[in-house]
Structure formats: C-alpha cells, structure tokens
N, C-alpha and C positions, 0 to 999 in steps of 0.2 A: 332282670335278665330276660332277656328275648324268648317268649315259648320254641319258637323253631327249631333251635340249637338244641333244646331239654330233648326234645322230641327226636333229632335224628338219630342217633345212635342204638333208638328201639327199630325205627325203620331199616336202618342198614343191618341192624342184628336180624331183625326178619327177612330182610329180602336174601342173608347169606344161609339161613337158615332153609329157605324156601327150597333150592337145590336141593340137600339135605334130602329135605322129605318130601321131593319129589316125587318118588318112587311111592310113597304114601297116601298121599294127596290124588283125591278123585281130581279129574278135567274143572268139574264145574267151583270145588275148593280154591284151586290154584288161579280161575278167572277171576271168585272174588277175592282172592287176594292180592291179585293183578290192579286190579278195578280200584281198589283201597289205595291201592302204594300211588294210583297216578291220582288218582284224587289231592292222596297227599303233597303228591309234587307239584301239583296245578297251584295249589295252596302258596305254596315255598313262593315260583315265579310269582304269583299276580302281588304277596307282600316284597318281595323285592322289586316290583314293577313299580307299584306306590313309593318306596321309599325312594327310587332314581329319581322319578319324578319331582318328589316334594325336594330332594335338593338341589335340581337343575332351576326348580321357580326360585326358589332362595337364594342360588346363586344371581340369577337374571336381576332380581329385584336387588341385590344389595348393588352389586355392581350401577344401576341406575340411580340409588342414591348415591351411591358417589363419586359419578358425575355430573349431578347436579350441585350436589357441596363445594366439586369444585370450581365451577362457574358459578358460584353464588363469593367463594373466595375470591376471584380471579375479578370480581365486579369490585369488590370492596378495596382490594389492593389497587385498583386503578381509580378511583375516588381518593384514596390515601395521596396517588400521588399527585394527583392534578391538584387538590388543596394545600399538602403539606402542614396541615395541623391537626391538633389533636380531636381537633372539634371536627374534623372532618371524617377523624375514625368513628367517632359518638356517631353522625349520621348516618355513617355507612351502615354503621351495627342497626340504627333505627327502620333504615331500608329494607336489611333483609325482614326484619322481625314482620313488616308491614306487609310488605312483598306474601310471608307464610300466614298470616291470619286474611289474606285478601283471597287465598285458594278454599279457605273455609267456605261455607254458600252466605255468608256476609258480603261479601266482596266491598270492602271498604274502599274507598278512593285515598290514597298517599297524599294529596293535596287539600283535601278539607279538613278543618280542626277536627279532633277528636269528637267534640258533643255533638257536630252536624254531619255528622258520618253516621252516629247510631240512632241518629232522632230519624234517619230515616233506611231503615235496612231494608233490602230486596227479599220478597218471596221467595222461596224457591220448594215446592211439594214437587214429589214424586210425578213422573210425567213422561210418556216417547217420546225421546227425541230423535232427530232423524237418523238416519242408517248407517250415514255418513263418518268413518272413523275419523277422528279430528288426534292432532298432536297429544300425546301425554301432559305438554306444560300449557294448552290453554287454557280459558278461564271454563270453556264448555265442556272441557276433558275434566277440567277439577270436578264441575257441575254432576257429570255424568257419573262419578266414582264415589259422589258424597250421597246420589240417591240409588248408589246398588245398580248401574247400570255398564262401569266401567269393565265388567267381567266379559270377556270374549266369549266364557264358555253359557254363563245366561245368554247373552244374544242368540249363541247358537240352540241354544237349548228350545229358547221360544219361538225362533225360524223355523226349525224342525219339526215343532210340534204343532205349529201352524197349518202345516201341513197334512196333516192327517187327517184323512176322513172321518167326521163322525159314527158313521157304522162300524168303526174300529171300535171293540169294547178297550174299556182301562189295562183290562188285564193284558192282550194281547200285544196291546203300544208298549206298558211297562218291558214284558219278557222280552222283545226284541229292543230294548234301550239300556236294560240294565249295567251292562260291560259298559257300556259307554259314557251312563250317568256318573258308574263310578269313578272312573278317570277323570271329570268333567267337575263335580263335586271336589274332588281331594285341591284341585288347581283354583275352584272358587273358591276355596278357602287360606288358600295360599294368599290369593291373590287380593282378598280381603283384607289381610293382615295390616294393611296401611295407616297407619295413626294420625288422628285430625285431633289437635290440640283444641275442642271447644270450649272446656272448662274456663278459660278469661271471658267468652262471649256471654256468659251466664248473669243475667242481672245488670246487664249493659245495655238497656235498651229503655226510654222511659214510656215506648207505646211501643204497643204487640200488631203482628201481621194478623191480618185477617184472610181467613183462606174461603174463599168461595166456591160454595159446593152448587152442584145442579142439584131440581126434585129428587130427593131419593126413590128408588125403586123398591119393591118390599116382594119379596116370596115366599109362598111356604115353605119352611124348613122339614116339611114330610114325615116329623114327630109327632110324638103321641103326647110326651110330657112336656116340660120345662126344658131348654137346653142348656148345656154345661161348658162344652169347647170350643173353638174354634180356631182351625191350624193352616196354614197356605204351606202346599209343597214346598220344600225347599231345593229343587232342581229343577220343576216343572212351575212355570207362572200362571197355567190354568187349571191346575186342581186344587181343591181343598176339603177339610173334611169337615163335621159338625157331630159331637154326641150331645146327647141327651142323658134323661132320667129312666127315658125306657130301657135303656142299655143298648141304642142303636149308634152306630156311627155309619153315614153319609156320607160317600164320596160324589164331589162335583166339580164341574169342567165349568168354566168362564166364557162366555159367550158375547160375539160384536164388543172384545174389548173393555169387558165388564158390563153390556149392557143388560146380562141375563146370565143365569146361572142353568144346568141341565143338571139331572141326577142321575146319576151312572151306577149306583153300585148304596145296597145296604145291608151291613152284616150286625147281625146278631152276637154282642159281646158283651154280655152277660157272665159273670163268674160263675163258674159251676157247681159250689155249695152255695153259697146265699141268695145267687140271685144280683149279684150288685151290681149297679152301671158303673164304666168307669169316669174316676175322679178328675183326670186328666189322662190327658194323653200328649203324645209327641208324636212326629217324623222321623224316621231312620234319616240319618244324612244320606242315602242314597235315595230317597223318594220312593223306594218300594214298600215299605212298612212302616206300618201306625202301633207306637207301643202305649198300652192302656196300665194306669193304677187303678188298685182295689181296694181293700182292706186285711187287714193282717188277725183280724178275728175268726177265731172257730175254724183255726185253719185252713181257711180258703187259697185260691190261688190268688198269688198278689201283682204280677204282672202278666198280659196277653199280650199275644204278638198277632196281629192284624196283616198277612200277608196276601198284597195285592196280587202278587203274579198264580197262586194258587189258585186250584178250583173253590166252589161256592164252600161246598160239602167240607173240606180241610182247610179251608182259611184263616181261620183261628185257631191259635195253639196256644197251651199257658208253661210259663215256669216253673220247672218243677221247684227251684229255689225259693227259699222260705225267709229272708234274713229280717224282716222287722217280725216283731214281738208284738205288737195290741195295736190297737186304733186303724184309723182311714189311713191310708199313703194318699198325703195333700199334693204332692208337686213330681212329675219328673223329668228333664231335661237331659239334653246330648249335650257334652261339650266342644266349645271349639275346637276339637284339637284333630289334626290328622289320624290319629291312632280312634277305631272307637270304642266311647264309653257316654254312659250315662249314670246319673246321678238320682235316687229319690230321696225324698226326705217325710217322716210319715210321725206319725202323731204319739209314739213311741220313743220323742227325742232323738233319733237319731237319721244319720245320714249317711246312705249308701250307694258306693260304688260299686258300677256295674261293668263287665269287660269280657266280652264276645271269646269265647273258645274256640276252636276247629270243632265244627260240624253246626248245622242248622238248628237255631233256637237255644244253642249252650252257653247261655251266661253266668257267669263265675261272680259271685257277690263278697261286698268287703266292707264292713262297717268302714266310716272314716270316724265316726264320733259317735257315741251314745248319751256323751255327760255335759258336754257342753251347753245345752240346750236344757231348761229344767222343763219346761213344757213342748207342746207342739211344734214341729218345724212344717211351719206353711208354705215357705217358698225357697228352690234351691238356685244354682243357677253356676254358669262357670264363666270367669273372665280370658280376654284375649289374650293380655300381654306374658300374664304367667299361671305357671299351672295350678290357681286360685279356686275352690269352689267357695263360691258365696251361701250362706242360708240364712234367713231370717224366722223368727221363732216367735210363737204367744207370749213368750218370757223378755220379751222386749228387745231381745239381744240378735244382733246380727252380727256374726260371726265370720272368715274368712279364712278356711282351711288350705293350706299349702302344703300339694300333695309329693313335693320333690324333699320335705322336710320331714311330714309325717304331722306338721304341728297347727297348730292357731295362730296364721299369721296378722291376722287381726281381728282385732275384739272392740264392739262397742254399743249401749246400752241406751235407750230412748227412755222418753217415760211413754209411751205408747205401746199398745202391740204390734207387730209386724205380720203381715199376710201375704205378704208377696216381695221378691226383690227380680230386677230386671237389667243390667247391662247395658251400657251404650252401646251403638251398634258401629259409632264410630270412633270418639275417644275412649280407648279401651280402661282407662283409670277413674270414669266415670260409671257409676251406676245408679240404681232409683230404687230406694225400697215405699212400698206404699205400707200404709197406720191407717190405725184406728181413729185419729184423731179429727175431731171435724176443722174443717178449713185448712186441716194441714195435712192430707193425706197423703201429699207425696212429698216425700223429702231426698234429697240431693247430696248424694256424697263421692270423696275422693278419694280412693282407695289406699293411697300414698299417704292421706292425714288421717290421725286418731285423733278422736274424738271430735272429729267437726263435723259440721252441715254446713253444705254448701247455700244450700234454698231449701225454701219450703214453700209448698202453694197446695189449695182444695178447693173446695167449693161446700157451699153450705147445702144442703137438703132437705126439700120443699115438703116429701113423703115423710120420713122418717127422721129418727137419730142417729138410727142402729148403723153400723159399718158393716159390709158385707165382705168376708174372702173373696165371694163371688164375683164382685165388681174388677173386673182384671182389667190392666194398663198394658200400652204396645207404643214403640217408639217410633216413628217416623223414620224411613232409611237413612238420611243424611244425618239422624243424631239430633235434630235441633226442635223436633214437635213429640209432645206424648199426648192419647189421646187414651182418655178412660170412659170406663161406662160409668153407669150412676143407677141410684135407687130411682132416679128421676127418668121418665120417657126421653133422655136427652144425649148424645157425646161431647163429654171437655174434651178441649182443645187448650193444649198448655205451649205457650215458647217459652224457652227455656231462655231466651234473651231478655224477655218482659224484665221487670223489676218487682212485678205488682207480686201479689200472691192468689188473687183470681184468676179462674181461666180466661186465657185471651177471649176465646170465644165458646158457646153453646150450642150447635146442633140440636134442633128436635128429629129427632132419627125415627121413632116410635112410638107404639100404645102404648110399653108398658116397659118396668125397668129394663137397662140396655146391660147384657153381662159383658159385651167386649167390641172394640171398633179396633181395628187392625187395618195398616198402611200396606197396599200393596206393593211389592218391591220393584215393576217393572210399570204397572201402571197408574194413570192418576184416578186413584179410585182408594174411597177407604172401605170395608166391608165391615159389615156388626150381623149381632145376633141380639135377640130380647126373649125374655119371659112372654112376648105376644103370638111366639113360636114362627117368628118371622125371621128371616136373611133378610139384612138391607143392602143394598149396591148403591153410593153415595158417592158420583162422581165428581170432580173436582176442574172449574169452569176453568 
C-alpha cells in the first residue's frame, strides 16, 4: 500500500484541526505547522510527478515496440508471399532472428556462414561518438544504446556539466542540479529498460577481441591507507568517488576527457563507536549521496549517508536503524527500480531491505531473509526484469529472492564460495557471480535455469592462491566484457564470446594488486584503483 494515502487523513485531520485551535496557537506554532503541511504537499506533487512520468516513458516505449513487430511481421508476410512455400516461412522466421542478434554489438552479416561470422566479431568498447542523433533502427543507434549512450538524458547531463566552471565547488553544481537530476535519473532508467538477448553470443566465438589500451596514467589517490571502493556517479559522467582504510572517501571530477582526475572534496566517514572505514559504499540514484557500510558489532552505526550538497561540518549523518545482528555489512546496492531502495547483506546471513520515508535520512529497514544463507552474505545485488534480489554467500549458495512473492525464487548451490554477484547491464537474465575457485572465478548464469552455468573462466595467480573478496569485477556497458582486478599488478579482461576460459587479455595497470577496473559509461576509458594507492586512467586507443 502506497505510504501517501496512510498518511493523508492525519494531514487533513490536522489542517481541519488547525482552525480549531487557532485561537490557541501562537503566530509562530501555526507557521510551523503551515511550513510542515506544504512540505508535505510538495512531497505528494513531485511522487506523483515521478509516477506521470514513469508511465508516459512506458507508454512511448511499448507503443515503439510494436511498431516495430509490426514491420518486422509485415516483412515476413510479404516473403510468404512472393515464395508461396513453407520453406519460405522457415526463412523468414530465420531473417528476423538474424536481423535481432545483428542489433546486438556482434553485428553479424546475414550472408556469411555461421562459423565465418563468429571467427571474426567487431570490437565495439565504450567510446564518444558524435553528437549527431542518428535514427532509433540503425546499426549506430543499436551501437550507441548497447554502450549506455542511447539516453538523451546522459547526453544532456554531460553537455551541461561540461560546462561549468571549475571554480564551481561539487556542492554548489549538485544544489542547483538536483530537481533536475532527479527527473533525468527516473527517465534513465526507464529508458534503460531495453533487453539485449546476449546469452546465445556466449561461447560463440573461437578467438577473443583484443581491446587496446593507451600508456596508463597513475595518480595519487590522496590516501593514507589501502583503498577499498571505487564508484562512478551515476548521473554525472565526471565524478567519482574512492575510500579507503583510513575511513576517507574522495570525491573527483575527470578531466580532458579522462586525461586527469582533480580532487574536489574529502570527508571523514569513520563510524562513530569503533572507528571503522567503510566496507562499501554506493551512489544514491540521484548522484547527490554516497551511502557507506559498516559493521553491526558493539552496536555501531551501520549505515552513513555522505551528503554532497551539505556543508563540510553536517555532511555526514548515520542511521539511526540497527537491523543486522554481528559481523561486517560486506555489500550494498540500489535497486533498479523506480521507487527507491536499497539492499545490504552482512555477515549475520541475512539480507536487508531498505526504503526511504518522508523526511531526510529516514530509512525504514526490513529483513528479506536471515536463514537462507547459513554463513556470510558477500554480495547482494537486484535484477532488471523482475523484482529479484540476488545474494551470494560463504555457504556456497546464491540465492534469488522475489520480493512481489515474499519467497526464494531461486536457489542454487556451487562447490565454491561466493564473494560477489553482479548483473548484466544489458541482458537482464544474465548475471555473473565471482568464487573462490582458481581459474574459475567467474561463473555465468541464467536466471531463468536452475541449477546450470552457463561459463566459467579465471585466471591462475602468479602471487598467491588465496582468493580475495577484495578483487571486485565490473561489466562493460554493452554487457559483453568483464574486467577484474587480481592479486597480480594486472586487469582481466574477459569476452564473454571467447569459448576459452582464460582471459582474453591482461593489462599491467600497476605496482601492486589491482582491487577493481571499472568501464566508464560515456567514455573510452577504464579506471582502477590498487593497493599502490594509485588511481589509474587507462584509455582505450
């Protein structure tokens, strides 16, 4: 049931009330109660603002698929007739099939055999491309919506901010963008929604693309310790943030295009009993707030909220909600979904949803599972197509709660452990959990089948044996590269086309282990961070 509706009938009892005791009520009572009641109405409008919204893009988009179905029927039935046999329907149907896996970023040619189509697949890494809007059905419109560029509202997001003077601090760009990000955000995510059927292109290739990088760049990451995170705005394409062990998080701006990074802003988020850096952190889908984990011991605070558009002095604020029981909180994520929530999962088995109240910093927490899981939940994560939270566990079991049901909508069990799981970013029934396991540390599944794997590939390691949680994987926009760090000075590079189970390729990025290389979504650039306490900016030739 919708909070709004719970809520009016206190509102309207008090504003009929208010008359009442008018006569009671000093001047400066009746302002703040003035003050409260528009507050609350401002509230009402901008959630029924979002909701117009989000079914006017829904509307638009289904409406555009089908009339593309029907010009895609309207082809077949005029091949029907010009043949007049049945063999002629088989083609047709083969047409279209080829016609929809050539929009993929394979782009396969219709006229060569099958084996000489995949013996040689096109590149295609994240990249500008020009300004220029091109049709919805070309093959550079397909191009441009498989590497996260298809969104009007990123274009306008990174024109805009192009603009701005550097002597603008973060905080003062955010406060004047925020109404706008938000609308801007809700429609990119709409508009994301688009499903790219990769899953056949997996293991269809018997040689891997090689992606060629320029010299990397290396910078100080302005830490004291080892770093921990590393997150790209997700409305703004030039800032991102870095923590560490010191308990610092880092915000920075991207500079000539990823040639250089600047450092804008360090706040101190530290827990307030222990002392503890956080474990992870996220983005608000609005790009103004970084939420940090902690641990659930000795009753500390177990989530901060990192508010960019506030002063230095109030920027950090912690939850007063308490809902895991012992250990670290390993993971926590936003969900796709219009509405927000987010998800942690912490070393107490269990996994917890999170869901924004009326008023600043009130989040309302909800176990989804405490027994599922008999050990630690290292990694959570939420699918596109349905209201899915994924979580992967020490206890080998990756799990798939379905929150329109309340249940486990899927269960499946490795002989390995699991430390992380992560989502296509384009086929939404594909996901990637990373193991313990050497040379097979990332394994490939399909949400829709139980008990399969799809692939599996790793890499052997030259330092150690040991598997690190630490070693975090990141998907490529278009859905078709992952690229992990390693116990090794180096970044894999994985296509999920290959056949092999090696990385297609290896990267030396740095001194010393690499915790994480991440795709940028708008430019050709991947960025990492290492235990060298380096940023590297690793452009892409």
């Amino acid at each position: 049931m919708d909070s709004i509706p719970l809520k009016k009938p206190k509102v309207e009892m008090e504003e009929n009330n208010q008359g009442e005791n008018e006569g009671e009520m000093s001047l400066e009572e009746q302002e703040e109660a003035l003050i409260a009641l528009v507050e609350h109405r401002s509230k009402e409008v901008d959630h029924l603002k979002k909701k117009l919204l989000y079914y006017k893009t829904e509307l638009e988009g289904t409406e555009r698929k089908l009339h593309d179905s029907k010009k895609q029927l309207a082809r077949l039935r005029s091949q029907h007739s010009e043949t007049g046999s049945g063999k002629a329907v088989s083609n047709g149907i083969r047409d279209v099939k080829v016609e929809h896996i050539s929009a993929s970023p394979m782009h396969i040619d219709e006229k060569l055999p099958r084996t000489q189509a995949q013996s040689k697949p096109q590149l295609l890494i994240p990249a500008i491309h020009p300004k220029i809007a091109q049709p919805p059905k070309s093959s550079e419109a397909s191009l441009r919506a498989s590497i996260g560029l298809g969104s009007r509202s990123l274009a306008s997001v990174s024109t805009q901010s192009s603009k701005v003077k550097r002597d603008i601090t973060p905080t003062s760009f955010l406060e004047k963008r925020t109404g706008e990000l938000q609308d801007k955000v809700v429609k990119r995510k709409l508009e994301q929604k688009e499903h790219k059927d990769l899953i056949p292109l997996i293991r269809g290739c018997e040689s891997s693309c090689i992606v060629r990088f320029q010299p990397g760049i290396h910078i100080s990451s302005q830490h004291k310790r080892k770093l921990r995170s590393l997150a790209l705005c997700p409305v703004n394409d030039q800032l991102l943030v870095t923590s560490a062990l010191d308990g610092v998080v880092n915000l920075w701006q991207l500079q000539a295009k990823g040639s250089n990074v600047s450092l804008l802003s360090t706040s101190d988020c530290v827990s307030p009993k222990q002392r503890r850096w956080p474990e992870d952190i996220a983005w608000h889908p609005y790009g103004d707030r970084l939420f940090c984990v902690y641990t659930a011991d000795a009753g500390d605070s177990q989530i901060s909220i990192l508010n960019l558009n506030s002063s230095k002095e109030k920027r950090v604020t912690f939850i007063e909600a308490k809902p895991h029981l012992k250990g670290i909180i390993n993971s926590i994520e936003f969900l796709p979904s219009v509405d927000i929530h987010f998800v942690t999962g912490g070393s107490d088995h269990a996994v917890v949803l999170w869901t924004e109240n009326d008023g600043e910093n009130l989040w309302k927490p909800k176990a989804l599972h405490r027994n599922l899981h008999s050990s630690a939940v290292m990694g959570v994560a939420g699918m596109q197509q349905k209201q899915i939270v994924l979580s992967a566990g020490a206890d080998k079991r990756i799990i798939g709660f379905d929150l329109s049901t309340g249940r486990a909508d899927y269960k499946h069990q490795i002989e390995s452990k699991c430390m992380s799981v992560l989502p296509n970013p384009s086929d939404f029934n594909l996901f990637m959990v990373q193991t313990g396991a050497p040379e097979r540390q990332l394994r490939l599944f399909d949400i829709r089948l139980r008990q399969t794997e799809i692939h599996a590939f790793g890499w052997k390691q030259e330092s150690s044996e040991s598997q690190s949680a630490l070693i975090n994987q990141a998907w490529s926009p278009d859905g078709l590269y992952i690229t992990s760090g390693s116990a090794d000075p180096v970044i894999h590079i994985f296509d999920i086309r290959y056949n092999g189970r090696n990385p297609s390729q290896s990267v030396k990025a740095h001194q010393k282990r690499v915790f994480k290389a991440v795709w940028h979504y708008s430019a050709p650039l991947l960025i990492s961070i290492s235990s060298d306490l380096q940023i590297g900016l690793h452009k892409i030739a």
